[in-house]
C-alpha positions as CSV (number, residue, x, y, z in Angstrom):
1,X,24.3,-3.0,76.0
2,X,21.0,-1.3,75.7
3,X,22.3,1.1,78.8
4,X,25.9,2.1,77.2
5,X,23.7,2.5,73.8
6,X,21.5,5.2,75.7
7,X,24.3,6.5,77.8
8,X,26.2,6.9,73.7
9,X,23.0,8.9,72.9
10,X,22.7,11.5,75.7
11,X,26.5,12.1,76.1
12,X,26.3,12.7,72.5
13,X,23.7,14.8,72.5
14,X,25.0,16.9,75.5
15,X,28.2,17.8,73.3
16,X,26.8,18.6,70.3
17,X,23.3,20.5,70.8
18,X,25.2,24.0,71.7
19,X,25.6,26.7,69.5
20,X,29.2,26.2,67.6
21,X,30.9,26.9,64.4
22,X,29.3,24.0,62.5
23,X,25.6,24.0,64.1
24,X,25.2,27.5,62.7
25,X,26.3,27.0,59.3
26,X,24.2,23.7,59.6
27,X,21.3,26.2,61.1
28,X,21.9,28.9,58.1
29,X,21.8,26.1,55.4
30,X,18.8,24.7,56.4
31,X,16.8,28.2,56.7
32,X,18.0,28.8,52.8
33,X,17.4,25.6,51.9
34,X,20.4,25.5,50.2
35,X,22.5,22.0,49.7
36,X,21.1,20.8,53.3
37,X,20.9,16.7,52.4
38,X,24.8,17.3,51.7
39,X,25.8,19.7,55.0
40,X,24.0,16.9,57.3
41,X,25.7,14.0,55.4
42,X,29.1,15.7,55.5
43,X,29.0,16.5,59.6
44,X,27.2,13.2,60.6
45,X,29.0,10.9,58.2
46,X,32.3,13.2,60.2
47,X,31.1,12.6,63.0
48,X,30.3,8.4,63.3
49,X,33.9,8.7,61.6
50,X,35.4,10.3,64.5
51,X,33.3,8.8,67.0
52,X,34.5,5.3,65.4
53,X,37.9,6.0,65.8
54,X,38.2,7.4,69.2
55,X,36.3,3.9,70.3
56,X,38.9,2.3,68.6
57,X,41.8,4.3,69.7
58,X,42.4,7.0,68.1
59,X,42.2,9.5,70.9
60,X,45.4,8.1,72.0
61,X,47.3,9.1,68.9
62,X,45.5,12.1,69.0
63,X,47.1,13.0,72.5
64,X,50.2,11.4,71.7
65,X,50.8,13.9,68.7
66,X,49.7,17.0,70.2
67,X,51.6,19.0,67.3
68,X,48.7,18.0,65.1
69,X,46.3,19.8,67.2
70,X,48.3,22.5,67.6
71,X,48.6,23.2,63.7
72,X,44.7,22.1,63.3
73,X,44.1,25.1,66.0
74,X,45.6,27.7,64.2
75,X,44.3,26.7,60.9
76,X,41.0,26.6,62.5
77,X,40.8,29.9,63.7
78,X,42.6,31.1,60.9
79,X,39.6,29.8,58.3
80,X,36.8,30.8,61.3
81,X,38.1,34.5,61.4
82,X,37.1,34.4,57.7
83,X,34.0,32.9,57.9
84,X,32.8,35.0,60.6
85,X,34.3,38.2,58.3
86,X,32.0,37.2,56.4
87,X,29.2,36.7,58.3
88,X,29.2,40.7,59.6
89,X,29.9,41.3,55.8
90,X,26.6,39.8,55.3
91,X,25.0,41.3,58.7
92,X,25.3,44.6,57.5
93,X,24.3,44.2,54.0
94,X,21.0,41.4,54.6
95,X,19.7,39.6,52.4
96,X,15.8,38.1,51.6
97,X,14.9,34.5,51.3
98,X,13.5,35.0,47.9
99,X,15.0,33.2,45.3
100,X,14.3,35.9,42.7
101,X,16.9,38.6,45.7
102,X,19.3,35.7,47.0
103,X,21.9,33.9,45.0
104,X,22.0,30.6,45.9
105,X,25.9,29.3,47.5
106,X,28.0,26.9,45.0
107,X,27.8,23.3,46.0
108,X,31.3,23.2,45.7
109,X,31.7,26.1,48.2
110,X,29.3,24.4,50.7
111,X,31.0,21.2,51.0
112,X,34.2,22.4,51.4
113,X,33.1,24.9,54.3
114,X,31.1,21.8,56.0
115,X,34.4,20.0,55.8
116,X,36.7,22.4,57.0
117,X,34.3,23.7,59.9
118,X,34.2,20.1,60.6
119,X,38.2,19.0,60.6
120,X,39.6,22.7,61.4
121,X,37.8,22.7,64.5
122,X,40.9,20.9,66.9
123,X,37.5,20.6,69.9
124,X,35.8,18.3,67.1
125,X,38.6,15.7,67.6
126,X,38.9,16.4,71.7
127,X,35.4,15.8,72.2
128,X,34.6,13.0,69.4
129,X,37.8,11.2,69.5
130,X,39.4,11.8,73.2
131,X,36.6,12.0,75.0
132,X,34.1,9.9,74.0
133,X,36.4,7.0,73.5
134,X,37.3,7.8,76.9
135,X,34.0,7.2,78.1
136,X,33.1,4.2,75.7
137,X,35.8,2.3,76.2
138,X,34.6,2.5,80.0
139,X,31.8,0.1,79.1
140,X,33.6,-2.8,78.7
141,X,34.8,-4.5,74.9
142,X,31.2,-4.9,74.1
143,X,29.3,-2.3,75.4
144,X,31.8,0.4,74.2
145,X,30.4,-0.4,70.6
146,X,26.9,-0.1,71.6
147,X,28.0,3.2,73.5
148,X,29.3,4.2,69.9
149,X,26.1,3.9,67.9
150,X,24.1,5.9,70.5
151,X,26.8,8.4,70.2
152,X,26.4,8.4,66.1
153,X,22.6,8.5,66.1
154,X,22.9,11.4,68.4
155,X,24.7,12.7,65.8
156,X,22.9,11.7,63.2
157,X,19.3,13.1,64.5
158,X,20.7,16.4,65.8
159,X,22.3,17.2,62.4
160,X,19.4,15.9,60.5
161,X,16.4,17.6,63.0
162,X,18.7,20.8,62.8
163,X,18.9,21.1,59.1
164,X,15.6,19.7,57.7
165,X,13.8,21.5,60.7
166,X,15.3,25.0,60.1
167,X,13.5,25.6,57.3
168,X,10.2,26.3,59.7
169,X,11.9,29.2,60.4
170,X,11.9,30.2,56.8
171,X,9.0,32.8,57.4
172,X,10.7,34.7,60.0
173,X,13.8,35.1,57.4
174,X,11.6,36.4,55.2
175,X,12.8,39.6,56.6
176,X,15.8,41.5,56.3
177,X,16.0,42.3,59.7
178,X,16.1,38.2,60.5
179,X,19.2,37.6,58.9
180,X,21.0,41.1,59.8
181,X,20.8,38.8,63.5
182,X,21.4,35.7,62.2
183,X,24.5,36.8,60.7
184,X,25.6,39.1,63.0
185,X,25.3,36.1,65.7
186,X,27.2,33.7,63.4
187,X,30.0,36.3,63.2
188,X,30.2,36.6,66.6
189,X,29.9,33.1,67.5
190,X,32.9,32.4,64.7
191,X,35.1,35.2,66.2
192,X,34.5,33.8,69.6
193,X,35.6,30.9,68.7
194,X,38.6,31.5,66.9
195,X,40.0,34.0,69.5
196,X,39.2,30.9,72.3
197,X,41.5,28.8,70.0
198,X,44.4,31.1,69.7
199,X,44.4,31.6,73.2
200,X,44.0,28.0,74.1
C-alpha cells in the first residue's frame, strides 16, 4: 500500500505542477496575498473531491455522459477568454503591490473564480476523475485507496507550497514591470487554453 500511496503522490504531482488556468490564479493570489488560505482550500478540497470520485467510479459516468463535457468545454473557455481579457487589461495598465496603489479583489469574487477555474476546466475531470481512477483502480481494492491519498496530498502540498510560497516573490512584484509579465503570461496562458478547448 505504501507503493500505490507513493505512486498516488508522483502521478499527482506530474499532472498538476504545469502551468494552467488555476496554478496561475493560485500563483497571482499568493504574490498579492490576497484571500490565499481560501484559493488553496477551494482547489485542494476540489481536488481530493474529484480524485475521490474517479477512485470510486465516477470517471465512468463521466465518459458515459460525454454531453456534460462537451457543455463544461464551452463554458470553460467561454469564462477563460474573460479571465484572460482581463489579464492583458491588467498587463497593459500594471499595477504595484502596495496596499496604499492596489485595491484588494472581493472575497466573494475570488471564490467564485477559484471555483469556476476549477469545475469549468472539462481537463480537471479527464485527468482527476478518468484518469487517475484509471490508474488507481489498477492497484487492487485496497491499494487504489492508498493510491488516492497520495494523489490528494499531492494535491494538497502543490496548492499549499504554491500559494503560501509565492509570496517570496513579493519583492520582485514590487515593480510595475513584474506584473505587466505576469499578467500578460496569465492572459496568454488563459487564451491558450480556451482556444485548445474549443478546438478539442
Amino acid at each position: 500500500m505504501t507503493t500505490a500511496a507513493l505512486s498516488g503522490l508522483l502521478t499527482g504531482l506530474s499532472l498538476i505542477v504545469a502551468i494552467g488556468a488555476q496554478n496561475a490564479f493560485v500563483l497571482r493570489q499568493g504574490i498579492r496575498r490576497e484571500h490565499v488560505l481560501t484559493v488553496v482550500l477551494v482547489c485542494a478540497l476540489a481536488d481530493a473531491a474529484l480524485i475521490v470520485g474517479g477512485v470510486a467510479g465516477l470517471g465512468t459516468l463521466v465518459t458515459a455522459h460525454p454531453v456534460v463535457l462537451t457543455v463544461t468545454r464551452y463554458a470553460g473557455a467561454a469564462f477563460l477568454l474573460l479571465v484572460g481579457a482581463q489579464a492583458a487589461a491588467r498587463a497593459r495598465r500594471p499595477a504595484h503591490l502596495d496596499p496604499a496603489t492596489a485595491a484588494p479583489a472581493g472575497h466573494r469574487g475570488v471564490l467564485a473564480t477559484a471555483l469556476a477555474l476549477t469545475f469549468l476546466n472539462p481537463h480537471v475531470y479527464l485527468d482527476t476523475v478518468v484518469l487517475l481512477g484509471s490508474v488507481a483502480n489498477q492497484h487492487g481494492p485496497a491499494g487504489r485507496w492508498a493510491f488516492a491519498a497520495g494523489a490528494v496530498s499531492a494535491s494538497a502540498l502543490w496548492f499549499t507550497g504554491l500559494g503560501f510560497g509565492a509570496h517570496r516573490l513579493r519583492p520582485v512584484f514590487a515593480r510595475p514591470s513584474a506584473w505587466r509579465v505576469l499578467d500578460a503570461a496569465i492572459a496568454v496562458v488563459m487564451v491558450t487554453l480556451a482556444v485548445s478547448l474549443l478546438l478539442a
